[in-house]
C-alpha positions in Angstrom: 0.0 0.0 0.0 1.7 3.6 -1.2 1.3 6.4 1.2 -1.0 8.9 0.7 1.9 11.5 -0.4 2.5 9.2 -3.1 1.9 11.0 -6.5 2.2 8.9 -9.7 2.4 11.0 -12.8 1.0 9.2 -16.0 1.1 10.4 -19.6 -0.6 8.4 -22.6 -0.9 8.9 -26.6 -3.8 9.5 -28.0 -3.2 6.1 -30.2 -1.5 3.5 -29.0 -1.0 0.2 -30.8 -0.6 -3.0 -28.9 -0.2 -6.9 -30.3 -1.3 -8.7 -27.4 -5.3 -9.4 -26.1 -4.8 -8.6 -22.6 -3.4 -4.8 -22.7 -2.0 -3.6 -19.0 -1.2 0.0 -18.2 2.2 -0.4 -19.2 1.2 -1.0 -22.8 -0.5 2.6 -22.9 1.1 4.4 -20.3 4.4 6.1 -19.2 5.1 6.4 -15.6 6.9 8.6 -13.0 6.6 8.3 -9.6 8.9 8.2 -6.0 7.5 5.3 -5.2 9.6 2.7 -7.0 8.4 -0.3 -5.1 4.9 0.4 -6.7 5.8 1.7 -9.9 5.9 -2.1 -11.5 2.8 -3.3 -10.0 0.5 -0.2 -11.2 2.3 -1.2 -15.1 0.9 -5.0 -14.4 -2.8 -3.9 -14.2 -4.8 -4.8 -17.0 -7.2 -2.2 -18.8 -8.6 -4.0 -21.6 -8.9 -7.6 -23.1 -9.8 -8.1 -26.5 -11.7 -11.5 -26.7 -11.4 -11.8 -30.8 -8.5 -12.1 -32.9 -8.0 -9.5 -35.7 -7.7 -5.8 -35.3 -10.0 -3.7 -32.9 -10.2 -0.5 -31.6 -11.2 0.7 -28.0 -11.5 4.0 -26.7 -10.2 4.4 -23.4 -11.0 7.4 -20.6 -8.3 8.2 -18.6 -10.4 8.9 -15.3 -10.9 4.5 -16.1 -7.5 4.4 -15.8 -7.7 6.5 -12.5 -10.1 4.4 -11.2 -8.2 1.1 -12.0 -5.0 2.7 -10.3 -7.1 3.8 -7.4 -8.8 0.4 -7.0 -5.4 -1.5 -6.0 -3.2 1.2 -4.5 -6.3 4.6 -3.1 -3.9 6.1 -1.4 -2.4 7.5 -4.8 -2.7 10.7 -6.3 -2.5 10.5 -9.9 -0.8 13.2 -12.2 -2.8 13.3 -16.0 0.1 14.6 -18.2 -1.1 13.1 -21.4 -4.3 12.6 -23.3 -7.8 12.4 -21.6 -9.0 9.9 -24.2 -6.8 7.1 -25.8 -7.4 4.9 -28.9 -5.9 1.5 -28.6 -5.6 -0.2 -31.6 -4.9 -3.9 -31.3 -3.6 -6.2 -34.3 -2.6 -9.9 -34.2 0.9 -8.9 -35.9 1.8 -10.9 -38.6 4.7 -10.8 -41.1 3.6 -11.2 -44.7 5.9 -12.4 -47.2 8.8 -10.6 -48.9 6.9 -10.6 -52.2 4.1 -9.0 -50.6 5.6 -6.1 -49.3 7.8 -5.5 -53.2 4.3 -6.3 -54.5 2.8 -3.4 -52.8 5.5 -1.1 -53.0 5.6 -1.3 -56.9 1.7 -0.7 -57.0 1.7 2.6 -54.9 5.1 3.4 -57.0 3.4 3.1 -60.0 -0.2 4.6 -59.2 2.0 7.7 -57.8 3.5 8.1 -60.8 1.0 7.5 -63.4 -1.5 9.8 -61.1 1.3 12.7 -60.9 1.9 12.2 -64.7 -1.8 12.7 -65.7 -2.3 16.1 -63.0 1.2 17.4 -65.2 -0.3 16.6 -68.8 -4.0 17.7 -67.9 -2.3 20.9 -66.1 -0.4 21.6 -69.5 -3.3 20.9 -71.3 -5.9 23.3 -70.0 -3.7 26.0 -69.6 -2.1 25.1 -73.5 1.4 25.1 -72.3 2.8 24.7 -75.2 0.9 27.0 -77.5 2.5 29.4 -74.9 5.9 28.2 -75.0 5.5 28.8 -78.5 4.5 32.2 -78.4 6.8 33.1 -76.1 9.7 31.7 -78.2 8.9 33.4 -81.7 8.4 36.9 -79.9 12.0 36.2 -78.4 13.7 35.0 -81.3 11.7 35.7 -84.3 11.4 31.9 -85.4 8.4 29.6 -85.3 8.9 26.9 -82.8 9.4 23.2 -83.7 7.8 22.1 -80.6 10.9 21.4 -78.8 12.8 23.9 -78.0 15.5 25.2 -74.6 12.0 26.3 -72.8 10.1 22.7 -72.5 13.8 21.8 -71.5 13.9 24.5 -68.8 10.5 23.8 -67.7 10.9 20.0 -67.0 14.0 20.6 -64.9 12.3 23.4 -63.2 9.5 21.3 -62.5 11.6 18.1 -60.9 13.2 20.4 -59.0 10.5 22.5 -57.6 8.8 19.2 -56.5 11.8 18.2 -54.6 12.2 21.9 -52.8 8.2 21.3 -52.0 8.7 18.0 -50.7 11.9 18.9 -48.8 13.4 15.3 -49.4 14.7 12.9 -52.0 14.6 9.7 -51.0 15.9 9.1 -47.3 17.8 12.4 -48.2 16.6 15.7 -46.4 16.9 19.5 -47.3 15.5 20.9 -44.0 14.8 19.8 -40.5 11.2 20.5 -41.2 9.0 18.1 -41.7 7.4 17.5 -45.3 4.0 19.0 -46.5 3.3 15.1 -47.0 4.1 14.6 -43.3 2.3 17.3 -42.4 -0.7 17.0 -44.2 -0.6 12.9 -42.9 -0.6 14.1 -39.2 -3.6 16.6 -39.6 -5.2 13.6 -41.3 -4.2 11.2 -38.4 -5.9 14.0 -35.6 -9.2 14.1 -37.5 -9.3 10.2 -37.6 -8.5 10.2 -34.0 -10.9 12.7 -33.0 -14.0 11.3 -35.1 -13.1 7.7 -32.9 -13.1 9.7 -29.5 -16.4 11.2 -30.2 -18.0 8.6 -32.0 -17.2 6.1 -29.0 -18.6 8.4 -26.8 -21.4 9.2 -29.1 -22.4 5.1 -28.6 -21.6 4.5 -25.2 -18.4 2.4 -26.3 -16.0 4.7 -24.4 -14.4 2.8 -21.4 -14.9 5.3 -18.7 -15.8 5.8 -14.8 -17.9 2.5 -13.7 -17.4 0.6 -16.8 -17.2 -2.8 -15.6 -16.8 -4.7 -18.7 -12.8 -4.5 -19.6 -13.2 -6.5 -22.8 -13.3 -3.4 -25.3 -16.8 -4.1 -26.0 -20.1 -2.1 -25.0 -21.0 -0.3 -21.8 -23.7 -1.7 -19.8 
């Protein structure tokens, strides 16, 4: 039993993804507190148990995880430094094959490319690059163009390279310590995902919060 100036600070993701059924605190949680004796029992406790293999999703309450503290060890005062509601995201990991993954990778390779290709051509297209290029070059030089000329040379270098600048990488290779519009524009993607689970499981009751008896993941009664 911890004293009652024990303080236990906890701090949890808003997603956590875990690859065993029965999930303990330690799974979701990092901990801080004086008490070291304590410190690997409270990690032990289990929070959820998935009863079905294959991926599910919970959505967990942090006062749950107050109350499941408090049931073993009330003489705690617990320290939120984290999220107040976290998604965890449980998948029976298993390694495909090899092929699989080259597979996959030559797919997205290819549907990114032919995708940016066609944005480029239907770009050039509606704004008539080339009739442009082409009236740009015979009122600098006087001569009709042939259709390939130092400008749609100029243009496609320009291009490669201003994706790379936009991108800020080229390969594993980085231009900046900022993150990538990609990155960024992933991670705003990533907070609306988690935010339409947190309400929606509280929308339907599915939320593991205060008095939820039922650890399994599954409805509140």
């Amino acid at each position: 039993m911890a004293s009652n100036s024990t303080t236990l600070y906890i701090k949890g993701d808003r997603d956590v993804e875990v690859t065993k059924p029965d999930v303990t605190l330690g799974d979701i949680l990092t901990m801080e507190c004086s008490d070291r004796t304590v410190l690997p029992k409270i990690k032990t406790l289990k929070i959820v148990k998935f009863k079905t293999p294959g991926q599910q999703r919970c959505v967990v309450s942090v006062l749950r995880i107050i109350e499941c503290i408090h049931e073993k060890y009330p003489g705690i005062e617990v320290q939120n430094m984290g999220e107040t509601d976290i998604i965890i995201t449980y998948e029976d990991q298993k390694t495909p094959p090899l092929a699989w993954h080259l597979l996959k990778t030559v797919f997205v390779v290819a549907v990114t490319f032919c995708g940016a290709a066609f944005s480029i051509m239907a770009f050039n297209n509606d704004v008539d690059v080339t009739k442009l290029f082409g009236q740009i070059y015979e009122l600098v030089t006087g001569q009709r163009t042939d259709g390939f000329t130092v400008m749609e040379i100029t243009y496609s270098i320009g291009l490669t390279v201003g994706i790379l600048i936009f991108f800020n990488h080229f390969g594993k290779k980085r231009f900046t310590v900022d993150p990538t519009p990609m990155e960024v524009q992933m991670r705003l993607y990533e907070n609306d995902i988690q935010t339409t689970l947190v309400e929606d499981a509280a929308r339907k009751g599915e939320e593991l919060d205060v008095g939820t008896a039922d650890s399994s993941g599954g409805h509140r009664s």
